[in-house]
C-alpha positions as CSV (number, residue, x, y, z in Angstrom):
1,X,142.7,85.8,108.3
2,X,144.3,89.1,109.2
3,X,142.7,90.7,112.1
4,X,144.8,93.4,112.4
5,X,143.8,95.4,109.1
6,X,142.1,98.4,109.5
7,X,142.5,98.7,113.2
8,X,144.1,101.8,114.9
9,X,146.8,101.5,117.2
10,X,148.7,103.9,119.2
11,X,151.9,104.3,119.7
12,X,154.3,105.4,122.5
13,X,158.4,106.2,121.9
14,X,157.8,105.5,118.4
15,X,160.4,107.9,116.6
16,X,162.6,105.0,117.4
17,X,163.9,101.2,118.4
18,X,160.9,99.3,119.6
19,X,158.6,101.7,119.2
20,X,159.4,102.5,115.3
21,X,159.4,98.7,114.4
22,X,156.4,97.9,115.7
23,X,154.6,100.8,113.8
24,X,155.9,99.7,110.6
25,X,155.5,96.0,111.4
26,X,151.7,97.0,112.1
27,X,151.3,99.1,109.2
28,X,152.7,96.6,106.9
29,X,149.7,94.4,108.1
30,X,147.4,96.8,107.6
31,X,147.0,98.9,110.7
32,X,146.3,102.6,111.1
33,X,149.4,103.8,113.5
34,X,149.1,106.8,115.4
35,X,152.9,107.6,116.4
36,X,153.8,109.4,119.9
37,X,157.4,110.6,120.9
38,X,159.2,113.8,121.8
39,X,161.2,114.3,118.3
40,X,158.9,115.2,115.7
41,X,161.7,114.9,113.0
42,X,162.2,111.1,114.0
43,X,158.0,111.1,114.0
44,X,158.4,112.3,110.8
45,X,160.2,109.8,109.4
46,X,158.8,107.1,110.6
47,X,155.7,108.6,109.2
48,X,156.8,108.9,106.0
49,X,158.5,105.4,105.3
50,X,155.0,103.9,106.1
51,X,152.9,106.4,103.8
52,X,155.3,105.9,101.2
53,X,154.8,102.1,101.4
54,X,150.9,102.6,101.0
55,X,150.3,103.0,105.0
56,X,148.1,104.8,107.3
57,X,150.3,106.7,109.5
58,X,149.5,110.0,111.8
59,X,152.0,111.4,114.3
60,X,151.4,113.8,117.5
61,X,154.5,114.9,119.6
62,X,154.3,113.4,122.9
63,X,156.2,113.5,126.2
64,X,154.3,110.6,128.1
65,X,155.8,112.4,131.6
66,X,152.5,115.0,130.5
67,X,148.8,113.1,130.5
68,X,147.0,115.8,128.3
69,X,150.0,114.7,125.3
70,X,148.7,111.4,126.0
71,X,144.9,112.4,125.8
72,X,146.3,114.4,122.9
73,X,147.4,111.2,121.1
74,X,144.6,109.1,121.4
75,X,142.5,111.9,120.2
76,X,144.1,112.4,117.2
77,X,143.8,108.6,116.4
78,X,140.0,108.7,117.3
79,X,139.5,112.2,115.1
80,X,141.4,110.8,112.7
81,X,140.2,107.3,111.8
82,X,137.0,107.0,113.8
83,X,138.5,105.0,116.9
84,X,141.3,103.6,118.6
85,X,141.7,99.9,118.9
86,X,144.9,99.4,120.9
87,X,147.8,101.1,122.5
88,X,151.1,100.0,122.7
89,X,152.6,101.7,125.9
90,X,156.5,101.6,124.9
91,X,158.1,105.0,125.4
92,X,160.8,103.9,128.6
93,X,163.9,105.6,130.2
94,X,166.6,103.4,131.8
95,X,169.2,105.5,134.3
96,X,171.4,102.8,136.4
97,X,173.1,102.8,139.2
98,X,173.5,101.9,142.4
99,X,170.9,102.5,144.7
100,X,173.3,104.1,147.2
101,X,174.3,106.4,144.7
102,X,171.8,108.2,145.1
103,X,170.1,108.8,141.4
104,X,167.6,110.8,142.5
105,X,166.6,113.0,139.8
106,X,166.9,109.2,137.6
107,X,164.7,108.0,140.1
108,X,162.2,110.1,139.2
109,X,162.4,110.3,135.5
110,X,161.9,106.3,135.1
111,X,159.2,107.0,137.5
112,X,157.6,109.9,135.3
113,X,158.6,107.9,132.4
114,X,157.8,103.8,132.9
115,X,155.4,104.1,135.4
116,X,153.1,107.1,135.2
117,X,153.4,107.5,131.1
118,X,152.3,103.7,131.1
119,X,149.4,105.1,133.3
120,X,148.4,107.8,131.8
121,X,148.3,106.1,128.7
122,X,145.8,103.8,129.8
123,X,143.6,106.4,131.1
124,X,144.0,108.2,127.7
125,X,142.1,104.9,125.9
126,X,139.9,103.4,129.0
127,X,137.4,106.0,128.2
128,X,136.9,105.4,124.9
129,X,137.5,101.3,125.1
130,X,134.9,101.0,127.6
131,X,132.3,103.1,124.8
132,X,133.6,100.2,122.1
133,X,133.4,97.3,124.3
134,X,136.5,96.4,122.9
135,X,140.9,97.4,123.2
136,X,143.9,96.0,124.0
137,X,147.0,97.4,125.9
138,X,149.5,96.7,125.3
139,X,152.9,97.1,128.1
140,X,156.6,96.8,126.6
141,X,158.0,96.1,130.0
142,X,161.8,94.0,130.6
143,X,163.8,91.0,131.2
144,X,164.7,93.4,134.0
145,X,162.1,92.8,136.6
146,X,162.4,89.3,135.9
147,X,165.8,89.0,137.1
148,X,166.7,91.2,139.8
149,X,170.7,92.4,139.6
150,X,173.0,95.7,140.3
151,X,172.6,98.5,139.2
152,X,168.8,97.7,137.8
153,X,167.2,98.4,141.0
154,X,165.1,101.4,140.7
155,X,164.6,100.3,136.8
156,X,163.4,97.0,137.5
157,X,161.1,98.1,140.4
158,X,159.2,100.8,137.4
159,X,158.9,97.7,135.6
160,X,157.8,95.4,137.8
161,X,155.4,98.0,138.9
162,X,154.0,98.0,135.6
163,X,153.7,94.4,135.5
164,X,151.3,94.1,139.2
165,X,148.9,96.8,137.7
166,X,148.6,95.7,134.3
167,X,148.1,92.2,136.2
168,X,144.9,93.7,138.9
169,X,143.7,95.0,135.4
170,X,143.5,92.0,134.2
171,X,141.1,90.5,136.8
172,X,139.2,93.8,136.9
173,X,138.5,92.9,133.1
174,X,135.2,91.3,132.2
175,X,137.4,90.2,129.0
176,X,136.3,93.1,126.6
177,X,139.6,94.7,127.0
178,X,142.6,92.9,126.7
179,X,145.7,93.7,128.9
180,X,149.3,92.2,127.2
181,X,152.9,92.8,128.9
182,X,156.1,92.2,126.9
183,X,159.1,91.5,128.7
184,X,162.1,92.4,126.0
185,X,165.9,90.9,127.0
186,X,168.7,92.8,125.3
187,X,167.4,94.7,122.1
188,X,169.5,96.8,120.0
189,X,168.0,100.2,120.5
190,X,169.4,103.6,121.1
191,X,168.0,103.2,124.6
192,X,171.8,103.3,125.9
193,X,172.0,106.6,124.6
194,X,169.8,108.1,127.5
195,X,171.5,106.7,130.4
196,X,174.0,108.9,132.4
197,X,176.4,106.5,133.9
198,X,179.1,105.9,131.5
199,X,180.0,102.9,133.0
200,X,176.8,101.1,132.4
201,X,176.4,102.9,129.3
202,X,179.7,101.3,127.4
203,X,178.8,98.1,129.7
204,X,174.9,97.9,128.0
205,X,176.3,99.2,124.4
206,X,179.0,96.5,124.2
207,X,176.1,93.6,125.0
208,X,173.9,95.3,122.7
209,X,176.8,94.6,120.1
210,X,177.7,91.1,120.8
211,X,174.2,89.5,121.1
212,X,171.2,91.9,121.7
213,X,168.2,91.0,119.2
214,X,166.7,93.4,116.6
215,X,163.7,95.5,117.4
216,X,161.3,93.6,114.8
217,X,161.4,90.2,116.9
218,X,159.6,92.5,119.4
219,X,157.5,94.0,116.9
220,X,156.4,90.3,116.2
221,X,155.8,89.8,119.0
222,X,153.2,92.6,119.3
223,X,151.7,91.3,116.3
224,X,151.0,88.0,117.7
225,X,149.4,89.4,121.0
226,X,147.3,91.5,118.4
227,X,146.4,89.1,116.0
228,X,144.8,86.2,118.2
229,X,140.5,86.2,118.5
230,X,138.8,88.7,120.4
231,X,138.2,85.7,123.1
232,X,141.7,84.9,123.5
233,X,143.8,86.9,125.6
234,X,148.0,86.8,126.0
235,X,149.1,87.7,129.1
236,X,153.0,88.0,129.0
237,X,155.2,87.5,126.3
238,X,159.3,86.8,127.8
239,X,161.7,87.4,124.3
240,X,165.2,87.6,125.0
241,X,167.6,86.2,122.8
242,X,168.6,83.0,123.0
243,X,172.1,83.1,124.6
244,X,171.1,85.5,127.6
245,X,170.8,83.8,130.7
């Protein structure tokens, strides 16, 4: 039985990697996707390949660092199809470095960026999943505050931050609205691309290469958290691929 048909699910950092599989993975299933990111040409594509494939899509520019783009969002999917079933918080920003380097400004935009966007997107749909009864949020969080290394500090602690409020939410729950975290190893994304130290940058691009996984065993894995009965809750999903340690 599908269960996701017909639901609506928004979408953070979806012009792109993660976020752009799991809208089309969704979509293919049935799902009405309501894309957020900051490029609306990339929005636009992503858009278009699921319309054009017989899809519901909708898109909203949307810089999760601002809560009204996220309020934004979620009211377009709600004005649009009637309600909004489930968010998928996946827009992220990795700068490394050492901490005694002194990233300040990177600090701050993975704070602005994991942290409070992941935030602020859940108090975009509480409102509205408390009047259903019913939602699921959905975190893509990292391998990264997993296993603690150089370098990952600040990144990992955003992450992990993530994960210990998405966990008190969980026991705040009376079970009508799911919470889900997913903890991706090395994916091939452009996420690279945003990260300032070039040293890291060739370092993550070159691991990317040799082994990193393709965004649509994430997607899957969204799709599996999605798909199980309203009674049945999955709390953290680890997918790496295999040869990471």
């Amino acid at each position: 039985m599908n269960t996701i048909k017909g639901k609506t699910v928004v979408i953070t950092g979806a012009g792109s990697g993660i976020g752009e599989a799991v809208a089309v993975r969704l979509a293919e299933c049935g799902a009405k996707v309501v894309l957020g990111a900051r490029r609306i040409e990339k929005l636009k594509e992503v858009a278009d390949r699921i319309k054009k494939s017989g899809g519901d899509a909708e898109y909203c520019i949307t810089d999760v660092r601002n809560k009204k783009d996220l309020h934004t969002l979620v009211q377009k999917a709600v004005d649009t199809f009637g309600r909004v079933d489930a968010i998928v918080n996946n827009a992220g920003v990795s700068q490394l470095s050492r901490i005694d380097s002194l990233d300040v400004e990177g600090w701050d935009e993975m704070i602005d960026v994991n942290l409070k966007g992941t935030l602020y997107g859940m108090a975009a749909v509480l409102p509205f999943f408390k009047e259903q009864k019913s939602g699921h949020i959905i975190n893509i969080i990292s391998t990264s505050g997993l296993k603690i290394v150089p370098m990952q500090g600040v990144y990992a602690g955003t992450k992990n931050a993530v994960r210990t409020i998405a966990e008190a939410f969980r026991q705040e729950s009376d079970g009508q609205i799911r919470i889900t975290g997913i903890s991706p190893g090395v994916v091939k994304t452009q996420l690279a691309g945003s990260i300032k130290n070039e040293q890291m940058k060739q370092a993550i691009e070159e691991n990317m290469e040799m082994f990193g996984i393709s965004p649509a065993a994430v997607a899957n894995a969204v799709l599996y958290a999605m798909e199980q009965p309203a009674d049945v809750e999955i709390g953290d999903i680890v997918i790496r691929p295999s040869v990471q340690n």
